[in-house]
N, CA, C and O atoms as a Maestro MAE file, in Angstrom:
{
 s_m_m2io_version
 :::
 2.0.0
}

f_m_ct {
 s_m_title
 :::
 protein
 m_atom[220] {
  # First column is atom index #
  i_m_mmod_type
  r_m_x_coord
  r_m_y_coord
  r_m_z_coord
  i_m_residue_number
  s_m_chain_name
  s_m_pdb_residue_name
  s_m_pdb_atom_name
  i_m_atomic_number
  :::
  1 25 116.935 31.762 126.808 1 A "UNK " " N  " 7
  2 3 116.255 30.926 125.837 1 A "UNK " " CA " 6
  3 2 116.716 29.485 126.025 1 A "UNK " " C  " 6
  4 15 117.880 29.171 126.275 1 A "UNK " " O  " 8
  5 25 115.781 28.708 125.893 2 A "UNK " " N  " 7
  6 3 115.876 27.273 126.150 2 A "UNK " " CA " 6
  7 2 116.133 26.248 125.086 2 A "UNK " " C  " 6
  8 15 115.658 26.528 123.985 2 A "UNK " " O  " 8
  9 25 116.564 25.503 125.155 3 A "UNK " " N  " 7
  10 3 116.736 24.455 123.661 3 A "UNK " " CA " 6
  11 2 115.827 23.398 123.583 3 A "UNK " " C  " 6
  12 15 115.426 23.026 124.686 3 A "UNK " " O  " 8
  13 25 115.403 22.831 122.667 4 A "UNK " " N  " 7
  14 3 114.122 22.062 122.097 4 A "UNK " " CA " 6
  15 2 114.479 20.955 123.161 4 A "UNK " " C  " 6
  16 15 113.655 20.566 123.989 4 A "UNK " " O  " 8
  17 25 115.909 20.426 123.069 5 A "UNK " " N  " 7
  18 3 116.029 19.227 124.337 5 A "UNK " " CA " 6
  19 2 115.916 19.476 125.637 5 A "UNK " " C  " 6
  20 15 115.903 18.553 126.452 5 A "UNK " " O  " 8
  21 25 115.837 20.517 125.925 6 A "UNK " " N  " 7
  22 3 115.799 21.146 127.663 6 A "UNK " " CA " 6
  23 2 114.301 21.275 127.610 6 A "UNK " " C  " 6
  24 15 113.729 20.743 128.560 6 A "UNK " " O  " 8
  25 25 113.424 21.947 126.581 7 A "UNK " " N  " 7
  26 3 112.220 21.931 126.871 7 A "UNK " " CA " 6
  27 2 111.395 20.540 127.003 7 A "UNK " " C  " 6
  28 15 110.466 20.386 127.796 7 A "UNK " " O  " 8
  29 25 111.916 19.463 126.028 8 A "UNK " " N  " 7
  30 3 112.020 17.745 126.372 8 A "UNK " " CA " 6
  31 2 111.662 17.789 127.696 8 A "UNK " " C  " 6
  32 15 110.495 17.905 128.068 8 A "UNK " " O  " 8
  33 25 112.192 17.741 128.102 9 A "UNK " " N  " 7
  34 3 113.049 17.433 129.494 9 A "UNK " " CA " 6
  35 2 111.865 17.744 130.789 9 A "UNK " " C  " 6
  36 15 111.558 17.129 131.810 9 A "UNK " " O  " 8
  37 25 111.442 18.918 130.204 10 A "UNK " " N  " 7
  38 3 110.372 19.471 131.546 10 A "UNK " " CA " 6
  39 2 109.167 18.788 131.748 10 A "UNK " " C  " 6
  40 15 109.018 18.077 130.753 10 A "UNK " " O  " 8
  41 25 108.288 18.643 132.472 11 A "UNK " " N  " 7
  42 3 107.003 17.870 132.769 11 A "UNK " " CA " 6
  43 2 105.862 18.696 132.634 11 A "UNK " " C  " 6
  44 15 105.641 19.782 133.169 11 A "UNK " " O  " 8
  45 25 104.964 17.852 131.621 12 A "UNK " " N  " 7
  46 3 104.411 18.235 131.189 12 A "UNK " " CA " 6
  47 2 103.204 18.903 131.692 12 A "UNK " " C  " 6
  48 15 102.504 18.088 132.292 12 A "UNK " " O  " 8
  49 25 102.596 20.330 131.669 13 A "UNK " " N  " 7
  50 3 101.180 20.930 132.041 13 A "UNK " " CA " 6
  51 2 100.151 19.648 132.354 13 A "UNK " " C  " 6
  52 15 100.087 18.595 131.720 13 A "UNK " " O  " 8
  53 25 99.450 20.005 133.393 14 A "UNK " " N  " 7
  54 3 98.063 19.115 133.293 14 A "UNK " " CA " 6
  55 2 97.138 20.490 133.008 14 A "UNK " " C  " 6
  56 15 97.482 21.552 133.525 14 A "UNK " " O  " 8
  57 25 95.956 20.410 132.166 15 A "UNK " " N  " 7
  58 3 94.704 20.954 132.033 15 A "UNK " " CA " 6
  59 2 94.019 20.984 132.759 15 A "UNK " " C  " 6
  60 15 93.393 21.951 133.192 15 A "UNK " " O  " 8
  61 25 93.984 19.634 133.129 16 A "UNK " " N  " 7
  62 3 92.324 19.503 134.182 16 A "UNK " " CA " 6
  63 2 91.130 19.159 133.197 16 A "UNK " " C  " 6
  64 15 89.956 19.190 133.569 16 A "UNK " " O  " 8
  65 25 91.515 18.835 131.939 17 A "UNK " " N  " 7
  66 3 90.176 18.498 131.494 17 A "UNK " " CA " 6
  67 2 89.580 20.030 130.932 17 A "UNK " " C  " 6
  68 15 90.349 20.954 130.667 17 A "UNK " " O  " 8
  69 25 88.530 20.101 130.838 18 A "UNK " " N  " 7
  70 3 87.304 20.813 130.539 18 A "UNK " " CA " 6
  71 2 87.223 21.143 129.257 18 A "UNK " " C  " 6
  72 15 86.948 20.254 128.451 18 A "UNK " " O  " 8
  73 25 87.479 22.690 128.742 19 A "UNK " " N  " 7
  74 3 87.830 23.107 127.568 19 A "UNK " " CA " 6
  75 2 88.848 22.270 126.787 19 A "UNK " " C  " 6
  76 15 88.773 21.778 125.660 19 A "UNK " " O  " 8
  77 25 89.766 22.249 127.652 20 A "UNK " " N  " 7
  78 3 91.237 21.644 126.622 20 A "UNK " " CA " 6
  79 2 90.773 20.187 126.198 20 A "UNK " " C  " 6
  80 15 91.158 19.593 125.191 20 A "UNK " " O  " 8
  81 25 90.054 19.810 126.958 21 A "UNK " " N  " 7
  82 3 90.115 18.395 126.732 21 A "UNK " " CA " 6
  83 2 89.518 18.001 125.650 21 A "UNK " " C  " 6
  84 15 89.824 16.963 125.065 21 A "UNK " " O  " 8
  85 25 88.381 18.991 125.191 22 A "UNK " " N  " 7
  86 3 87.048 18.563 124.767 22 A "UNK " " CA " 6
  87 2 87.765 19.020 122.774 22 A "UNK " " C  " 6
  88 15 87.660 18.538 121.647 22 A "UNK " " O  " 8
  89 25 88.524 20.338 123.522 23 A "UNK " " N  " 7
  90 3 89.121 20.785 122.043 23 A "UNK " " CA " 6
  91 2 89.876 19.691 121.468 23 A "UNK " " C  " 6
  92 15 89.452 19.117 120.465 23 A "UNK " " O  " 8
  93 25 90.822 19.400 121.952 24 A "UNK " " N  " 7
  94 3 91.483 18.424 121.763 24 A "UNK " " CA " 6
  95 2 90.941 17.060 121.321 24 A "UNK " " C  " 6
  96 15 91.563 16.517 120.408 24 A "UNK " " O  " 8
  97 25 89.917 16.447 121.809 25 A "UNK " " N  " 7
  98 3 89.314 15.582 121.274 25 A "UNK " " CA " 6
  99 2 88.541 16.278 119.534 25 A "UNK " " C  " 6
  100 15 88.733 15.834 118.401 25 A "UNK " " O  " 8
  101 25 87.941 17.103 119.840 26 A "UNK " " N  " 7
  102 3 87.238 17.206 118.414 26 A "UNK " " CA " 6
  103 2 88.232 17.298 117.639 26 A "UNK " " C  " 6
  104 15 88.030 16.747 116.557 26 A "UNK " " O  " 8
  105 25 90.013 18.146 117.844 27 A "UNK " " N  " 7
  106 3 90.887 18.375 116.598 27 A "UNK " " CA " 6
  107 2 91.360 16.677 116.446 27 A "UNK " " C  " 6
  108 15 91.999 16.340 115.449 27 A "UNK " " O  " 8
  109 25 91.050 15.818 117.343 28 A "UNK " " N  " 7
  110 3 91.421 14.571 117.106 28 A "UNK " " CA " 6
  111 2 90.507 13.672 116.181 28 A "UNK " " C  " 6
  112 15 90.855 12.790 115.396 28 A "UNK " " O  " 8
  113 25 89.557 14.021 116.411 29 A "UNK " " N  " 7
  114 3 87.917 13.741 115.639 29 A "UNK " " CA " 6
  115 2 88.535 14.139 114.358 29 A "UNK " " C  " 6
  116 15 89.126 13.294 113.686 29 A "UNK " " O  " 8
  117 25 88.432 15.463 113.945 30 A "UNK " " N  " 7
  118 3 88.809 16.083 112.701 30 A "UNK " " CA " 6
  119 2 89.289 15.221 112.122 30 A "UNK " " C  " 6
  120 15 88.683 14.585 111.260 30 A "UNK " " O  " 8
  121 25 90.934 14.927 112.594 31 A "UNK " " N  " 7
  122 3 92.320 14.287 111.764 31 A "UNK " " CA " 6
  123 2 91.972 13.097 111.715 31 A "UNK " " C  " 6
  124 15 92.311 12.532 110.675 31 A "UNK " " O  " 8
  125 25 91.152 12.193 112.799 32 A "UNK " " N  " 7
  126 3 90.893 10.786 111.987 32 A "UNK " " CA " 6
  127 2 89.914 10.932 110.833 32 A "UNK " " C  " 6
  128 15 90.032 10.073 109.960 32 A "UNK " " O  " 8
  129 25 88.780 12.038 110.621 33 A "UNK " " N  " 7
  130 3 87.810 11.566 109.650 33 A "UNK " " CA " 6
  131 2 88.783 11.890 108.439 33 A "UNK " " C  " 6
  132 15 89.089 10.976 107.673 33 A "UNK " " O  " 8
  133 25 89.351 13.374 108.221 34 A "UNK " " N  " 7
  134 3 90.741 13.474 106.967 34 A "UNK " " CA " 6
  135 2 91.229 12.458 106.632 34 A "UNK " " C  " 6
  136 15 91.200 12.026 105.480 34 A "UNK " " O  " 8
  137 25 92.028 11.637 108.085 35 A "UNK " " N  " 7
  138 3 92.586 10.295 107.592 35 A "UNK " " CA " 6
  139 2 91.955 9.672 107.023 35 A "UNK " " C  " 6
  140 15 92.541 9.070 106.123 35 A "UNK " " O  " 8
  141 25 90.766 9.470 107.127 36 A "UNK " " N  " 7
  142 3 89.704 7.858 106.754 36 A "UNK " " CA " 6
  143 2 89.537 8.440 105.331 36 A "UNK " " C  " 6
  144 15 89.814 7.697 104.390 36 A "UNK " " O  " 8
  145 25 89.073 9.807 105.065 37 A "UNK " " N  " 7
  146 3 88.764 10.145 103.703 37 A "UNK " " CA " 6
  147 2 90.014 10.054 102.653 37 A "UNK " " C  " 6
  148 15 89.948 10.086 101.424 37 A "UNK " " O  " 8
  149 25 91.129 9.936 103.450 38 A "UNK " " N  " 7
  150 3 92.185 9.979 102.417 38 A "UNK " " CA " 6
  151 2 92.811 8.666 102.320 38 A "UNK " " C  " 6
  152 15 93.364 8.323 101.275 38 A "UNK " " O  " 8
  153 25 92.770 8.082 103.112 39 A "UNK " " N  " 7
  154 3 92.753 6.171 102.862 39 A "UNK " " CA " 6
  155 2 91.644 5.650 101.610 39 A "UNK " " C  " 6
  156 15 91.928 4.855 100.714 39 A "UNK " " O  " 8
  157 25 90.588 6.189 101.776 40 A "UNK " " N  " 7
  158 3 89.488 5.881 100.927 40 A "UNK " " CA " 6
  159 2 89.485 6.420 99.400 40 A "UNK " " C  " 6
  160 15 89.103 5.658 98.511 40 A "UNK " " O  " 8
  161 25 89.838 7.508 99.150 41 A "UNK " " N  " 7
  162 3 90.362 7.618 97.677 41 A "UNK " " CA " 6
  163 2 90.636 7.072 97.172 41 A "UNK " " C  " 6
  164 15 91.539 6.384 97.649 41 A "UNK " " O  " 8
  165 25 90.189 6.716 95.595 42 A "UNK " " N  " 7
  166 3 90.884 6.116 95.021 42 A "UNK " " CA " 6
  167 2 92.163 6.902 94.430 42 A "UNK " " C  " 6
  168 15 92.368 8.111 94.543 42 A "UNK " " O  " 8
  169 25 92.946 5.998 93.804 43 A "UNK " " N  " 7
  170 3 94.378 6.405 93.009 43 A "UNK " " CA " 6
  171 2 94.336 7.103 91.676 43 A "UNK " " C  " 6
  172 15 93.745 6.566 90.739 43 A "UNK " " O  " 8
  173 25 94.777 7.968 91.573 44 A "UNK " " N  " 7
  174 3 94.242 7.979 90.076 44 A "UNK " " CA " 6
  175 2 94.756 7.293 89.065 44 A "UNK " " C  " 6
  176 15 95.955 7.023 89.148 44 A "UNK " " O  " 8
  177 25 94.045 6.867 87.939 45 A "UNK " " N  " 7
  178 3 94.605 5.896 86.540 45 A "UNK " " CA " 6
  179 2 96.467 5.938 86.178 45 A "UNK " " C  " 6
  180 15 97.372 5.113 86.053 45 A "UNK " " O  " 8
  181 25 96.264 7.781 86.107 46 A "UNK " " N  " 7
  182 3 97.020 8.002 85.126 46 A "UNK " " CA " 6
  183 2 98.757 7.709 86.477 46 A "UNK " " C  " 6
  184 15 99.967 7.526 86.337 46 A "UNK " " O  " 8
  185 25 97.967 7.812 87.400 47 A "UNK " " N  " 7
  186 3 99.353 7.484 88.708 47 A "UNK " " CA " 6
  187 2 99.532 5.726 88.759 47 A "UNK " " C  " 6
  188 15 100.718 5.412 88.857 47 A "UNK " " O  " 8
  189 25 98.883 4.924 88.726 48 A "UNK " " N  " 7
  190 3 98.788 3.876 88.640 48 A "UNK " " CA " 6
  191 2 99.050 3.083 87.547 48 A "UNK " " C  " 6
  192 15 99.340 1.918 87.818 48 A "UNK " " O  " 8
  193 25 99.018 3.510 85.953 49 A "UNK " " N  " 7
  194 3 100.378 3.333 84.828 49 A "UNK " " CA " 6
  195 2 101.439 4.137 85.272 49 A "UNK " " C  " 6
  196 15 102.247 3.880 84.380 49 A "UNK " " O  " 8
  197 25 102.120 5.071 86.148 50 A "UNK " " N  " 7
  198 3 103.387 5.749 86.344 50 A "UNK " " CA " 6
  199 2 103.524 4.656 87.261 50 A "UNK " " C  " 6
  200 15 104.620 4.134 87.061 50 A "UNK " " O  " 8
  201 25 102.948 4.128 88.103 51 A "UNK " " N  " 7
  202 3 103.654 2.866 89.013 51 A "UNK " " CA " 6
  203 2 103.910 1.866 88.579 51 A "UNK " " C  " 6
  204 15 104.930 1.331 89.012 51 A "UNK " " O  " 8
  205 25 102.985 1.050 87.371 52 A "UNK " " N  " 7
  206 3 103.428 0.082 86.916 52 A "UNK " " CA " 6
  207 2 104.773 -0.104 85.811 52 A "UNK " " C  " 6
  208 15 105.264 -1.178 85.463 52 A "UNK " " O  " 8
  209 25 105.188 1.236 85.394 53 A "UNK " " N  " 7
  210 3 106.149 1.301 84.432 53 A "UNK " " CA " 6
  211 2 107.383 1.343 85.218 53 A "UNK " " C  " 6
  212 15 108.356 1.786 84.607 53 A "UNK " " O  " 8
  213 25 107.593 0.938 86.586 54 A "UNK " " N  " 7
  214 3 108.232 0.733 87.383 54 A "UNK " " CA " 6
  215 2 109.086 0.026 88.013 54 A "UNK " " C  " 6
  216 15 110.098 0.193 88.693 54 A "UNK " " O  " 8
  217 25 108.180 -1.150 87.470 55 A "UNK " " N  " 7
  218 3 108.260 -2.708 87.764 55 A "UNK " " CA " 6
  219 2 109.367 -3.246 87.045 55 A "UNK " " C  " 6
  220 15 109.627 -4.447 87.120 55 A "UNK " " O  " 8
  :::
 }
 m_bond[219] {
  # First column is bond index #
  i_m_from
  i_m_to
  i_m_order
  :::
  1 1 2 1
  2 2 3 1
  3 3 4 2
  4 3 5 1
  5 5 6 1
  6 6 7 1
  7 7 8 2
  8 7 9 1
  9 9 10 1
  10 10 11 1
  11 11 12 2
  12 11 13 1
  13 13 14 1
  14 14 15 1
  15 15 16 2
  16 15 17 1
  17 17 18 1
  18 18 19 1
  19 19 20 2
  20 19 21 1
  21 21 22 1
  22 22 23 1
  23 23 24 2
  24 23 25 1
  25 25 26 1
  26 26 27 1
  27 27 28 2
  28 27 29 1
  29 29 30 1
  30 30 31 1
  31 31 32 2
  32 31 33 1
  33 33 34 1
  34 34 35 1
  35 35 36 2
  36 35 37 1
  37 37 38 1
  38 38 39 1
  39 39 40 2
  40 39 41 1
  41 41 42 1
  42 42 43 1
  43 43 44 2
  44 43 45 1
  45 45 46 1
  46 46 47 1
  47 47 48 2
  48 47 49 1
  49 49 50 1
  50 50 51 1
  51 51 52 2
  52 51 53 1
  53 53 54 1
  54 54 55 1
  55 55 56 2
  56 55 57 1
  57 57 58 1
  58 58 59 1
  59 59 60 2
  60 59 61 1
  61 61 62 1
  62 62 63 1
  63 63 64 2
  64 63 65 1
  65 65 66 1
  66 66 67 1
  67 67 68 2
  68 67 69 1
  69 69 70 1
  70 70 71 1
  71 71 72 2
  72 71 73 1
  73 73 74 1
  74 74 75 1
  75 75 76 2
  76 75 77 1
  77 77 78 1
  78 78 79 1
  79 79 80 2
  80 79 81 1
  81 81 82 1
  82 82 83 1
  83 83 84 2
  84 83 85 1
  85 85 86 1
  86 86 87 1
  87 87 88 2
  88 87 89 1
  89 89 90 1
  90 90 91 1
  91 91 92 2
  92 91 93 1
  93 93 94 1
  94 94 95 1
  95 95 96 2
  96 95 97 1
  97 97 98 1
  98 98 99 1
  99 99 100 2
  100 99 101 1
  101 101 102 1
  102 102 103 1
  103 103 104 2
  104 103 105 1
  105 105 106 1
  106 106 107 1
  107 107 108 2
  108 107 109 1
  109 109 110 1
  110 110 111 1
  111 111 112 2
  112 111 113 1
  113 113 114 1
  114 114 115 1
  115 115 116 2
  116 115 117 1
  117 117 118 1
  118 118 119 1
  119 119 120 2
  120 119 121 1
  121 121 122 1
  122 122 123 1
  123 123 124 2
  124 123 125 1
  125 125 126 1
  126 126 127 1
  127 127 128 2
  128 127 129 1
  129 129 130 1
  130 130 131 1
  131 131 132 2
  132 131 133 1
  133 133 134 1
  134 134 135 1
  135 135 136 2
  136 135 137 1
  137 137 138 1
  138 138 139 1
  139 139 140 2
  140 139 141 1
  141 141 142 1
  142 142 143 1
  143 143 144 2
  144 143 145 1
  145 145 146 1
  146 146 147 1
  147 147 148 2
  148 147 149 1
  149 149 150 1
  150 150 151 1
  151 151 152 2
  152 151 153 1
  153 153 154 1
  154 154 155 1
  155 155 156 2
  156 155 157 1
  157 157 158 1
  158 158 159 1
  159 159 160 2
  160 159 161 1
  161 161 162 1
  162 162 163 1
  163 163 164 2
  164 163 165 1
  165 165 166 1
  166 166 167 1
  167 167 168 2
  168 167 169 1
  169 169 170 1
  170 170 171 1
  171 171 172 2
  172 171 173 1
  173 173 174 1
  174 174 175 1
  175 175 176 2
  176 175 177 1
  177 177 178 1
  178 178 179 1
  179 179 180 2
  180 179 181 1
  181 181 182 1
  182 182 183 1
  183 183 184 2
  184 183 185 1
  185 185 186 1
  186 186 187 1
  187 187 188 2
  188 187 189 1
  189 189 190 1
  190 190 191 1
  191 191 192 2
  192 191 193 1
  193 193 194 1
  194 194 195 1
  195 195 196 2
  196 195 197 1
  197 197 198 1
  198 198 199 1
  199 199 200 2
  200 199 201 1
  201 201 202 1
  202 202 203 1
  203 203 204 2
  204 203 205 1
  205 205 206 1
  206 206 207 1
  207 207 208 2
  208 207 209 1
  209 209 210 1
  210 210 211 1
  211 211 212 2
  212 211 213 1
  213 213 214 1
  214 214 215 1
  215 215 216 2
  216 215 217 1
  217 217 218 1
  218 218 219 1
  219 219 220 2
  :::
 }
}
């Protein structure tokens, strides 16, 4: 068994593209639109008097 820093260490697989690539892009697709939707929320009220009582 190998340790998380020895596995570091090794060089990394190439794919070649095709499948992997394409997956990989859409789970990347995914996590930016999540991101954008969760930047875009608003705050809620009742969190935004818990921040100002802060000050």
């Amino acid at each position: 068994m190998r340790s998380a820093e020895e596995k570091k260490k090794e060089p990394l697989e190439r794919t070649g593209g095709g499948m992997n690539a394409r997956k990989d892009r859409n789970i990347g697709d995914a996590l930016r639109r999540v991101y954008s939707d969760a930047v875009d929320e608003q705050v809620p009220d009742d969190l935004l008097n818990l921040l100002r009582k802060l000050d």
